[in-house]
C-alpha positions in Angstrom: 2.0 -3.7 -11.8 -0.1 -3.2 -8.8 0.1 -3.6 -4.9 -3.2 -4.2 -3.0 -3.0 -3.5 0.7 -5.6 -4.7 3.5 -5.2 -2.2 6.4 -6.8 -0.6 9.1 -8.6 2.7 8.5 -6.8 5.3 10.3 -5.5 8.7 9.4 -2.1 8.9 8.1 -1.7 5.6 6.9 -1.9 6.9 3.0 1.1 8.9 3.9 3.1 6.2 5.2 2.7 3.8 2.4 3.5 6.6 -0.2 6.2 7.9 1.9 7.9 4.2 1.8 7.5 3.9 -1.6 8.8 7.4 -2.6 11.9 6.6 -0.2 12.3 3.6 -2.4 11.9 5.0 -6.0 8.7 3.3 -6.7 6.5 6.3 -8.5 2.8 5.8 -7.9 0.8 6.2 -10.8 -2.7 5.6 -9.4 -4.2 4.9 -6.1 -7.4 3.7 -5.4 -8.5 3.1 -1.2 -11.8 2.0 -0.2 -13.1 1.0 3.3 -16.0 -1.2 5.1 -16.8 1.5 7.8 -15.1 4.3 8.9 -11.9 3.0 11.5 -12.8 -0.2 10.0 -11.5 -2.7 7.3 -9.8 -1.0 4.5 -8.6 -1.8 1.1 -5.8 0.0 -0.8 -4.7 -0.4 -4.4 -1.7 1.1 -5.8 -0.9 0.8 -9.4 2.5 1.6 -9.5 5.9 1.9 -12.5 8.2 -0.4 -11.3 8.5 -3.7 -10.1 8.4 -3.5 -6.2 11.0 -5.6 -4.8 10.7 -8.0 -2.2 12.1 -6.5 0.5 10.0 -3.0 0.2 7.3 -4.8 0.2 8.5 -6.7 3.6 8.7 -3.5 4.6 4.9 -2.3 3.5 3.8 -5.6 5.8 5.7 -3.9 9.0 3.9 -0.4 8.7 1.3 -0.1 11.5 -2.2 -1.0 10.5 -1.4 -3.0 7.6 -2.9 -6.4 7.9 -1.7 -8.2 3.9 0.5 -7.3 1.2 -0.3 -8.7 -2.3 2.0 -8.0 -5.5 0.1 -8.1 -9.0 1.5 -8.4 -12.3 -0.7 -8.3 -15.4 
């Protein structure tokens, strides 16, 4: 179970989507972010142990920065 983020690089955004998360009972169990250029295009992917419902993940879309919100199931 993963989500993968597109965002804006800027500082604090890790925290935000973790804080979400925790304040929804989703433990992360691995996060992976990577980025085009510094302030530029980023990529985060959160592997995560429970399903993340659909209205967290509405919420993910509405933190600042974040551009897409894909859920993955394998």
């Amino acid at each position: 179970k993963m989500i993968v983020l597109t965002n804006k690089d800027t500082p604090g955004g890790s925290g935000r989507v973790g804080l979400l998360l925790g304040e929804s009972q989703v433990n992360i169990a691995d996060m992976r972010v990577g980025r085009l250029a510094p302030k530029g295009e980023a990529v985060m992917v959160l592997t995560v142990d429970e399903e993340v419902k659909p209205s967290v993940r509405k919420k993910l879309e509405g933190i600042k920065g974040v551009t897409g919100v894909r859920w993955v199931k394998l």
